[in-house]
C-alpha positions as CSV (number, residue, x, y, z in Angstrom):
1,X,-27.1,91.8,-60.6
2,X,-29.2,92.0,-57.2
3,X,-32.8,92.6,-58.0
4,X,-34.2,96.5,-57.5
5,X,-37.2,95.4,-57.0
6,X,-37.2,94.7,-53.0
7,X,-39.6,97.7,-52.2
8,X,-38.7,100.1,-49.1
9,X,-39.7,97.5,-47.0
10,X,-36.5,95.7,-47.4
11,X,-33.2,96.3,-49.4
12,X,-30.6,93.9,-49.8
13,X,-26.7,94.6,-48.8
14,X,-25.2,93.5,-52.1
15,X,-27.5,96.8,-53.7
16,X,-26.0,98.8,-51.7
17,X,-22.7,97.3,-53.0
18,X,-23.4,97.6,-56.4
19,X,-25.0,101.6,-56.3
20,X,-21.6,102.6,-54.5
21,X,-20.0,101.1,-58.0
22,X,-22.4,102.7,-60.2
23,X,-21.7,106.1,-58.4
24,X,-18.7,106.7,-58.5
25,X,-17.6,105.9,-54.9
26,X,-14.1,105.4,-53.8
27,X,-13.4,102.6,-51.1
28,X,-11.4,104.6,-48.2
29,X,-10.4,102.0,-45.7
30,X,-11.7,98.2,-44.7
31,X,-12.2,97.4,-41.0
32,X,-15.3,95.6,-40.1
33,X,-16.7,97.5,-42.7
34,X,-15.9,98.4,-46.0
35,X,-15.9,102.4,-45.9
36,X,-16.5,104.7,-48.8
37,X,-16.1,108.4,-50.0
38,X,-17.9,110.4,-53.1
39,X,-16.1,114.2,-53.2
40,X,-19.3,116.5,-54.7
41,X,-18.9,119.0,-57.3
42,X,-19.3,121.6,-54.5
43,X,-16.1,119.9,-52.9
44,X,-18.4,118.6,-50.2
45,X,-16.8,114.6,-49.4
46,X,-20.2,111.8,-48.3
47,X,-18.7,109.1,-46.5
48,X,-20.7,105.5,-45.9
49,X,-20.0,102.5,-45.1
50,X,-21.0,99.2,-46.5
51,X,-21.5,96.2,-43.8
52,X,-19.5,92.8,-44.2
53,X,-22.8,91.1,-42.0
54,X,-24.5,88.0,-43.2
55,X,-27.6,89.7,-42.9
56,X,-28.8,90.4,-46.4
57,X,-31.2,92.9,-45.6
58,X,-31.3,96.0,-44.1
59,X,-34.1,97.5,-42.2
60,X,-36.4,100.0,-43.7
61,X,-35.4,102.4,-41.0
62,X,-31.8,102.2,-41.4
63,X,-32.1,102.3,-45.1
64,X,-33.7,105.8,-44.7
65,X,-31.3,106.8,-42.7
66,X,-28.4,106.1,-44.7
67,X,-30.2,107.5,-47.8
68,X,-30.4,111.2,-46.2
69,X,-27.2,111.1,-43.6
70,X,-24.5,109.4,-45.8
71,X,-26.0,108.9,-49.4
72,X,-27.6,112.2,-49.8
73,X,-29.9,110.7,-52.1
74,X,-33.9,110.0,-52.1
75,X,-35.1,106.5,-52.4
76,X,-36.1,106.6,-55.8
77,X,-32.5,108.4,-56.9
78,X,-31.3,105.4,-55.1
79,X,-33.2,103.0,-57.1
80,X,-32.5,105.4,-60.3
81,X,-28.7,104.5,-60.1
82,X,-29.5,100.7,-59.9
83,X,-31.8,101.1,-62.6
84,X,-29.5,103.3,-65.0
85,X,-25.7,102.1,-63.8
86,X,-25.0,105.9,-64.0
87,X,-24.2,108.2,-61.3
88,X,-27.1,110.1,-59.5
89,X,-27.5,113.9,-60.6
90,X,-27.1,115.5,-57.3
91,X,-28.5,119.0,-57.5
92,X,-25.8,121.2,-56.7
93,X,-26.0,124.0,-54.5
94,X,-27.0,127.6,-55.9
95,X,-24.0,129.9,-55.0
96,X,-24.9,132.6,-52.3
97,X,-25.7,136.0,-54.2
98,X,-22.8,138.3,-54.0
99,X,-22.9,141.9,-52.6
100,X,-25.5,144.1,-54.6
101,X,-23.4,147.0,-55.3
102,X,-25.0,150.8,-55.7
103,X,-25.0,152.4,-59.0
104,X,-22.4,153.7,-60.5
105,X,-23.5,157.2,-60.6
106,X,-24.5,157.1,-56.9
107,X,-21.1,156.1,-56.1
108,X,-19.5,158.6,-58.3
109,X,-21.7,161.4,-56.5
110,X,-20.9,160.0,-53.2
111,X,-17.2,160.5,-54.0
112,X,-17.7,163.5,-55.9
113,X,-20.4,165.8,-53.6
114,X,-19.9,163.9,-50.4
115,X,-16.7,163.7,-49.9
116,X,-16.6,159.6,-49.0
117,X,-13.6,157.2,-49.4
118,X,-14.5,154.1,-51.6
119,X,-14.3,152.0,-48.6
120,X,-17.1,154.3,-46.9
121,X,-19.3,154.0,-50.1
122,X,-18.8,150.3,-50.4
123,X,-20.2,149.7,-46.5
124,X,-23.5,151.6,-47.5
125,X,-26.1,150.0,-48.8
126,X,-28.5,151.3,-51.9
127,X,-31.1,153.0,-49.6
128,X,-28.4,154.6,-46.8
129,X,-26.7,155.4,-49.8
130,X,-29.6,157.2,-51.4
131,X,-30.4,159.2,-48.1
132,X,-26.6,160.5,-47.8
133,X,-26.5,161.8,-51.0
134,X,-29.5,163.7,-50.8
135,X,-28.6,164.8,-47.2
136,X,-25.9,166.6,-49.1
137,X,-27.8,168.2,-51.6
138,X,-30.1,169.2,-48.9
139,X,-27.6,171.3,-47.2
140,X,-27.2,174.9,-48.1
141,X,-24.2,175.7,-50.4
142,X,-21.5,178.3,-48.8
């Protein structure tokens, strides 16, 4: 096992070798380069690639690089993975709220007193809502 302990100064290839392993990447395709894909929870597919040079090291710089463009990952999730052999625990993404929708007894008396289709009471939002209704109460009775 390559040693974990090369500081951010310097990290040898073979580490990045063995994290791809220990994280559940899936070799793609081998040019030059041996090229990798991981497929998120959120669906969302990293792709790397892991260098056939005889360099051993790669340069602080391009190890940065590769942590937040391809990896996803912080330096010390990196390191985690090597540490643990287990997969990192990305955070997934909160889901976007969904529409707030009015009241049910706002959109009953929308319906009801001013006369609006479902689709019309859907478009509004709480406080447009709020104003047509009592725009309709305001109005004299015939």
């Amino acid at each position: 096992m390559p040693s974990t302990d090369l500081g951010a100064d310097q990290l040898d290839r073979d580490e990045v070798r063995e994290f791809l392993q220990y994280d559940d990447w899936e070799p793609d395709r081998s040019t030059g380069h041996d090229f990798f894909e991981k497929v998120l929870p959120d669906g969302e597919i990293l792709r790397t690639h892991a260098y056939r040079s005889l360099s051993k090291t790669i340069s602080p710089g391009r190890f940065k690089a590769i942590l937040a463009d391809q990896l996803q990952l912080s330096e010390r999730g990196f390191r985690e993975v090597l540490r643990t052999r287990e997969p990192a625990a990305r955070p997934s993404p909160t889901a976007e709220p969904g529409p707030v929708s009015l009241p049910l007894w706002l959109a009953q008396a929308l319906e009801r007193e001013a006369r609006l289709s479902r689709d019309e009471i859907a478009a509004l939002d709480l406080d447009a809502a709020r104003q047509r209704l009592e725009e309709v109460r305001a109005r004299p009775r015939d």
